[in-house]
C-alpha positions in Angstrom: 186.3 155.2 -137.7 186.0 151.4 -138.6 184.2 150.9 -135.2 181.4 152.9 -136.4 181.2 150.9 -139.6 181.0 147.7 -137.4 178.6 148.8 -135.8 176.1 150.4 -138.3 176.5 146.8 -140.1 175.4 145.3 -137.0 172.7 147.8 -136.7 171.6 146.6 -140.4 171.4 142.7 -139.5 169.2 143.8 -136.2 167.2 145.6 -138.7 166.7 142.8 -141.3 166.1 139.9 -138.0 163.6 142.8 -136.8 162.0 143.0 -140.3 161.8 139.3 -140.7 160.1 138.8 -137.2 157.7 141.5 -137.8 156.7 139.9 -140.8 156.5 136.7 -139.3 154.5 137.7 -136.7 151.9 139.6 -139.6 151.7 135.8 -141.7 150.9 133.8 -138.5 149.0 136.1 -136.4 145.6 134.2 -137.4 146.8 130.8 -137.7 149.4 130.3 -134.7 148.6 133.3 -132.7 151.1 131.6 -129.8 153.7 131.7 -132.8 152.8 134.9 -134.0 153.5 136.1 -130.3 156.6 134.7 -130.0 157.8 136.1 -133.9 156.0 139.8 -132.2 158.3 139.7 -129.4 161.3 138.7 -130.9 160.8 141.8 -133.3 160.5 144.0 -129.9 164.0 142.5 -128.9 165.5 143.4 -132.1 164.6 146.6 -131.9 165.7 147.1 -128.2 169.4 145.9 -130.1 168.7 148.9 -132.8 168.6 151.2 -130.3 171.6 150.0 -127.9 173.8 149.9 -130.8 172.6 153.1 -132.6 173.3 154.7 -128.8 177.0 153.7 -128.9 177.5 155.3 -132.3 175.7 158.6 -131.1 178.5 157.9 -127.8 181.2 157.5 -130.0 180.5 160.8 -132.4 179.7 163.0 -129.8 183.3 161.6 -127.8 185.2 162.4 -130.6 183.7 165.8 -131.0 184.5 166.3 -127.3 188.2 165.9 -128.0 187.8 169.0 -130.3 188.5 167.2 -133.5 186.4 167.5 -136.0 184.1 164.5 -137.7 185.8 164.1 -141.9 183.0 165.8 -143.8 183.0 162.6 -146.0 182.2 160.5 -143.4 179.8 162.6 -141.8 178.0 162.6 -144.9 178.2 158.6 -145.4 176.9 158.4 -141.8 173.8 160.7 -142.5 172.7 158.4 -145.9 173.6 155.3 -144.1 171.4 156.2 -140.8 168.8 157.9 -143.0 168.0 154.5 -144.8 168.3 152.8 -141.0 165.4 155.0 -140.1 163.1 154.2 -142.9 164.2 150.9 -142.6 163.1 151.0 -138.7 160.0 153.1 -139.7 158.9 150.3 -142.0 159.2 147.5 -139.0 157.2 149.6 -137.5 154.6 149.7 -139.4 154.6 145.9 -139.6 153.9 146.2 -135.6 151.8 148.4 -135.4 149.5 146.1 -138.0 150.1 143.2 -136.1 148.6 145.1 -133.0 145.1 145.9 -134.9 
């Protein structure tokens, strides 16, 4: 399923635009607040990308299963490690929000 390979790659550049926001938003939050804001919401966008394209995926799988074939083992198990690291990887952006709220 190449289509879910395109998309969990796209699903990793939201993630590193999201990451680089957040962090953005954390370096100017005392010295350009207005820029900080701006850096804040962009992060919030990215993330709203994350979580249209990770719903497509889920869309995809659960079609396929529908049909009654079965998911490769293999790939299941590359889509598990792949999304597992997407889900720290979101966990840590997180975080960065989260401190940029306090």
């Amino acid at each position: 399923m190449k289509i879910i390979e395109h998309l969990s790659d796209l699903i990793n550049e939201e993630i590193d635009g999201a990451c680089n926001y957040a962090k953005l938003a954390l370096k100017y939050k005392e010295e350009r607040p207005q820029l900080a804001q701006t850096f804040y919401n962009l992060t919030v966008d990215e993330m709203k990308h994350i979580d249209m394209l990770h719903d497509e995926v889920v869309k995809i799988i659960n079609d396929h299963k529908a049909t009654g074939a079965e998911v490769p083992v293999e790939m299941q198990a590359v889509y598990d490690y792949v999304h597992a690291k997407q889900i720290d990887r979101v966990h840590n952006i997180k975080v960065y929000m989260d401190q940029y709220k306090d």
